[in-house]
Backbone as CSV, one residue per row, in Angstrom:
resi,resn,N_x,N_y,N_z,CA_x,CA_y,CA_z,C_x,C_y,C_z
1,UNK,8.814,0.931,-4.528,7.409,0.989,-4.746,6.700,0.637,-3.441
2,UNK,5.207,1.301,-3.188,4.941,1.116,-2.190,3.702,0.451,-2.149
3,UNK,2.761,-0.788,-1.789,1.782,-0.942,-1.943,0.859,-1.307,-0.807
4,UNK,-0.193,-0.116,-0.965,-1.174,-0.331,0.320,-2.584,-0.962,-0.246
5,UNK,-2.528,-1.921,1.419,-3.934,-2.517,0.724,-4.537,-2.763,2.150
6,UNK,-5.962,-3.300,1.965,-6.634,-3.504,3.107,-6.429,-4.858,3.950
7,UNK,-6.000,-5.429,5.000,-5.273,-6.631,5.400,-6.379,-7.034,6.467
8,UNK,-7.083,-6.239,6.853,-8.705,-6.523,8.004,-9.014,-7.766,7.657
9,UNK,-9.168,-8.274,6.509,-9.705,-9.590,6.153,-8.674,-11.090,6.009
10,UNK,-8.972,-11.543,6.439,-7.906,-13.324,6.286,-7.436,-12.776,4.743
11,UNK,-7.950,-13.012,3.847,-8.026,-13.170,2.499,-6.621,-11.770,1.856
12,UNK,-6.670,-10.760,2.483,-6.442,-9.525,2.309,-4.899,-9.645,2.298
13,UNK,-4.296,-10.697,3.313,-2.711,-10.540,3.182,-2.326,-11.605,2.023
14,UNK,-3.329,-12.499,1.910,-2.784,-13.611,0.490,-2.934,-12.633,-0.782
15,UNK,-4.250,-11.995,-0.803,-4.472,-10.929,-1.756,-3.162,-10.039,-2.062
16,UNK,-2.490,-9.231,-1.325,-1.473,-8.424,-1.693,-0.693,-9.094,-1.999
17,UNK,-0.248,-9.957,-1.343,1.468,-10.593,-1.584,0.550,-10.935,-2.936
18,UNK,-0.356,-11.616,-3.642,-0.242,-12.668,-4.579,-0.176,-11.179,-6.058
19,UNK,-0.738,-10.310,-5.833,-0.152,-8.824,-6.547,0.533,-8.437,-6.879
20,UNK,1.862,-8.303,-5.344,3.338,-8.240,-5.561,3.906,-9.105,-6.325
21,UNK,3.576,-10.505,-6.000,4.291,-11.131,-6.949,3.969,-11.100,-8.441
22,UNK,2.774,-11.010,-8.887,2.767,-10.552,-10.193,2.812,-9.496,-10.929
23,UNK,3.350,-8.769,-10.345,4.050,-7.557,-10.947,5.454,-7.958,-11.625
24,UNK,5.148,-6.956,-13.171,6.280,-7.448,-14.121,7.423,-7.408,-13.703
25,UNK,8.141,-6.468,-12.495,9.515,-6.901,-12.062,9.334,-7.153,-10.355
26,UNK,8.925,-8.159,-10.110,8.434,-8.302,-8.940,9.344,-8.240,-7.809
27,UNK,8.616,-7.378,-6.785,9.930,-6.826,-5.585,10.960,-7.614,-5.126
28,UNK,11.795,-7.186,-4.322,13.066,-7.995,-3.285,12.540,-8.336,-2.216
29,UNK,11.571,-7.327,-1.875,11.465,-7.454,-0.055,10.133,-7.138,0.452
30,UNK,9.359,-7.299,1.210,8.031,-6.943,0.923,7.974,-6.406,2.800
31,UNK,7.509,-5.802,3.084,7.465,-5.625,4.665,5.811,-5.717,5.017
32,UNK,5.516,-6.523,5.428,4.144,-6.970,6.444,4.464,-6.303,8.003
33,UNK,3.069,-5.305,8.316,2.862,-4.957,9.420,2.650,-5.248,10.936
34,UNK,2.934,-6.599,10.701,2.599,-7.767,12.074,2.950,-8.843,11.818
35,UNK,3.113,-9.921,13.314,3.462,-11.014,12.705,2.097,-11.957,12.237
36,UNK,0.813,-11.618,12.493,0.289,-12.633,11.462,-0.502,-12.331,10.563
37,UNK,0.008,-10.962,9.543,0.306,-10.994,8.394,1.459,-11.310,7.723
38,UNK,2.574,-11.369,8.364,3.544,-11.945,7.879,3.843,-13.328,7.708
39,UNK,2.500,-14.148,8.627,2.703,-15.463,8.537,1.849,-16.051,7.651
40,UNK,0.537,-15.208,7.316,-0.312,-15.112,5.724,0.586,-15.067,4.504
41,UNK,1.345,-14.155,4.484,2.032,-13.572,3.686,3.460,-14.660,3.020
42,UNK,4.229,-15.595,4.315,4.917,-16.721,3.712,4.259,-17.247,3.715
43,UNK,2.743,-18.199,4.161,2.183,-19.238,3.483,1.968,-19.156,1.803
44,UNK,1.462,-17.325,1.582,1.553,-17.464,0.214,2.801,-17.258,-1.046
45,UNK,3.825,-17.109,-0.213,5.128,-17.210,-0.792,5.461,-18.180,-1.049
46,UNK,5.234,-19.426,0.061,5.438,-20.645,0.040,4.766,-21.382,-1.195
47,UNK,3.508,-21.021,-1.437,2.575,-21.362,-2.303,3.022,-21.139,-3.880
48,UNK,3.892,-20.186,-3.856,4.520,-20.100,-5.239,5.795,-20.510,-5.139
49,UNK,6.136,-20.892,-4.309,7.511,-21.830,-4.388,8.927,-21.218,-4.133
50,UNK,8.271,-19.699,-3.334,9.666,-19.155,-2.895,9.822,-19.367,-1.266
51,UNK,11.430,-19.158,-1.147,11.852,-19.355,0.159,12.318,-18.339,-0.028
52,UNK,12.062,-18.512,2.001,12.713,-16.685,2.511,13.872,-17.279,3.321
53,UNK,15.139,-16.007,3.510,15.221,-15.304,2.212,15.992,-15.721,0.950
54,UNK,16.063,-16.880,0.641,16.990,-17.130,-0.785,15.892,-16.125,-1.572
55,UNK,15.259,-16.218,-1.750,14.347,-15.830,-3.138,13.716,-14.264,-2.783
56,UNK,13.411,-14.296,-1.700,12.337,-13.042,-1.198,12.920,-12.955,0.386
57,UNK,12.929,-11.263,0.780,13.541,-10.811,1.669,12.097,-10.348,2.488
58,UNK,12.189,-10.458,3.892,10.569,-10.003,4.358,11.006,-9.978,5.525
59,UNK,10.380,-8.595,5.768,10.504,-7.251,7.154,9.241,-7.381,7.575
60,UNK,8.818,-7.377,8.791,7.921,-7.556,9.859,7.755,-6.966,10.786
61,UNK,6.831,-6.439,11.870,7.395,-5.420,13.387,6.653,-6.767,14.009
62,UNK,7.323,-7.270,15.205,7.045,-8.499,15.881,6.019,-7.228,16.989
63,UNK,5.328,-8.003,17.109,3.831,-7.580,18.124,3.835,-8.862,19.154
64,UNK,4.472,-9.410,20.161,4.210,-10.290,20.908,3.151,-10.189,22.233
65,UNK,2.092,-10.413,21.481,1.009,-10.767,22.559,1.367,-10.995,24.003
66,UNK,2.019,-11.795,24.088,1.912,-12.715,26.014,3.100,-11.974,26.146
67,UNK,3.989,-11.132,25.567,4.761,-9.614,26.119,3.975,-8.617,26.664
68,UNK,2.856,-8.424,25.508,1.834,-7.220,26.198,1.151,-7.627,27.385
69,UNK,0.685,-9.166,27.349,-0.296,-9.407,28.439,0.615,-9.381,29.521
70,UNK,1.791,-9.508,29.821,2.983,-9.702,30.678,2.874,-8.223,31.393
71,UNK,3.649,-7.406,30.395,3.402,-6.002,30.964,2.677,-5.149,31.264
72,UNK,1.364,-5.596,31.084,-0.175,-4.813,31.416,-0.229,-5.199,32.699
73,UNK,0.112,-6.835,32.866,-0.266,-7.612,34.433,1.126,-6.520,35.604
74,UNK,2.495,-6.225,35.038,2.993,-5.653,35.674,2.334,-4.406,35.941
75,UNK,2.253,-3.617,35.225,1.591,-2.631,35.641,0.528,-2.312,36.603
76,UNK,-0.304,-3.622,36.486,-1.059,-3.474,37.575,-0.592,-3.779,38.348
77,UNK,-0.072,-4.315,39.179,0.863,-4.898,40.295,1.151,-3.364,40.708
Protein backbone atom coordinates (compact mmCIF):
# COMPACT_ATOMS: atom_id res chain seq x y z
CA UNK A 1 0.00 0.00 0.00
CA UNK A 2 1.07 3.30 -0.79
CA UNK A 3 0.35 6.47 1.13
CA UNK A 4 0.84 10.02 -0.05
CA UNK A 5 0.46 12.92 1.96
CA UNK A 6 1.53 16.48 2.29
CA UNK A 7 4.85 16.62 4.71
CA UNK A 8 5.54 20.80 3.93
CA UNK A 9 4.20 21.25 7.37
CA UNK A 10 5.99 20.14 10.95
CA UNK A 11 2.63 18.59 11.78
CA UNK A 12 2.33 16.66 8.31
CA UNK A 13 4.99 13.82 9.07
CA UNK A 14 3.35 13.08 12.73
CA UNK A 15 0.03 13.31 10.72
CA UNK A 16 0.84 10.36 8.29
CA UNK A 17 2.76 8.03 10.36
CA UNK A 18 -0.11 8.51 13.14
CA UNK A 19 -2.66 7.13 9.94
CA UNK A 20 -0.38 4.37 9.12
CA UNK A 21 -0.48 3.25 12.27
CA UNK A 22 -4.10 3.14 12.56
CA UNK A 23 -4.87 1.32 9.86
CA UNK A 24 -6.64 -2.06 10.58
CA UNK A 25 -3.54 -4.12 9.52
CA UNK A 26 -1.01 -1.64 10.06
CA UNK A 27 2.22 -1.70 7.77
CA UNK A 28 5.88 -3.38 8.30
CA UNK A 29 7.83 -0.61 6.94
CA UNK A 30 7.01 2.82 6.19
CA UNK A 31 9.69 4.79 3.94
CA UNK A 32 10.05 8.69 4.77
CA UNK A 33 11.57 10.89 2.06
CA UNK A 34 14.40 12.60 4.08
CA UNK A 35 16.09 12.48 7.05
CA UNK A 36 13.97 14.97 8.94
CA UNK A 37 10.95 13.43 8.15
CA UNK A 38 12.17 10.43 9.21
CA UNK A 39 13.18 11.87 12.43
CA UNK A 40 9.32 13.31 12.82
CA UNK A 41 8.25 10.15 11.87
CA UNK A 42 10.30 7.95 14.90
CA UNK A 43 9.46 10.59 17.39
CA UNK A 44 5.94 9.54 16.53
CA UNK A 45 6.62 5.88 16.54
CA UNK A 46 8.27 6.36 19.65
CA UNK A 47 5.13 7.99 20.94
CA UNK A 48 3.18 4.83 20.49
CA UNK A 49 5.65 2.73 21.94
CA UNK A 50 7.29 1.14 18.97
CA UNK A 51 10.95 0.53 18.37
CA UNK A 52 12.74 0.46 15.18
CA UNK A 53 13.29 -2.07 13.93
CA UNK A 54 11.92 -4.74 16.47
CA UNK A 55 8.40 -3.54 15.83
CA UNK A 56 8.53 -1.23 12.63
CA UNK A 57 11.02 -1.33 9.73
CA UNK A 58 11.83 2.40 8.25
CA UNK A 59 13.57 3.34 4.86
CA UNK A 60 14.82 6.86 4.45
CA UNK A 61 17.14 8.60 1.48
CA UNK A 62 19.85 10.35 3.80
CA UNK A 63 20.13 14.09 2.33
CA UNK A 64 23.34 15.27 4.22
CA UNK A 65 23.44 18.90 4.25
CA UNK A 66 27.28 19.82 5.23
CA UNK A 67 27.93 16.95 2.21
CA UNK A 68 26.13 19.32 -0.12
CA UNK A 69 27.62 22.45 1.41
CA UNK A 70 31.09 20.52 1.11
CA UNK A 71 30.66 19.84 -2.53
CA UNK A 72 29.17 23.09 -3.80
CA UNK A 73 32.39 24.81 -1.88
CA UNK A 74 34.46 22.20 -4.10
CA UNK A 75 33.11 23.09 -7.01
CA UNK A 76 33.78 26.39 -6.69
CA UNK A 77 37.32 26.02 -6.03
Amino acid sequence: MVTITDISKACGVSRATRALLALPERPTCIFYPDDLSFLGGMSELEKHGLSIPKDMSVVWTFRAVSSKRSFKKELIK
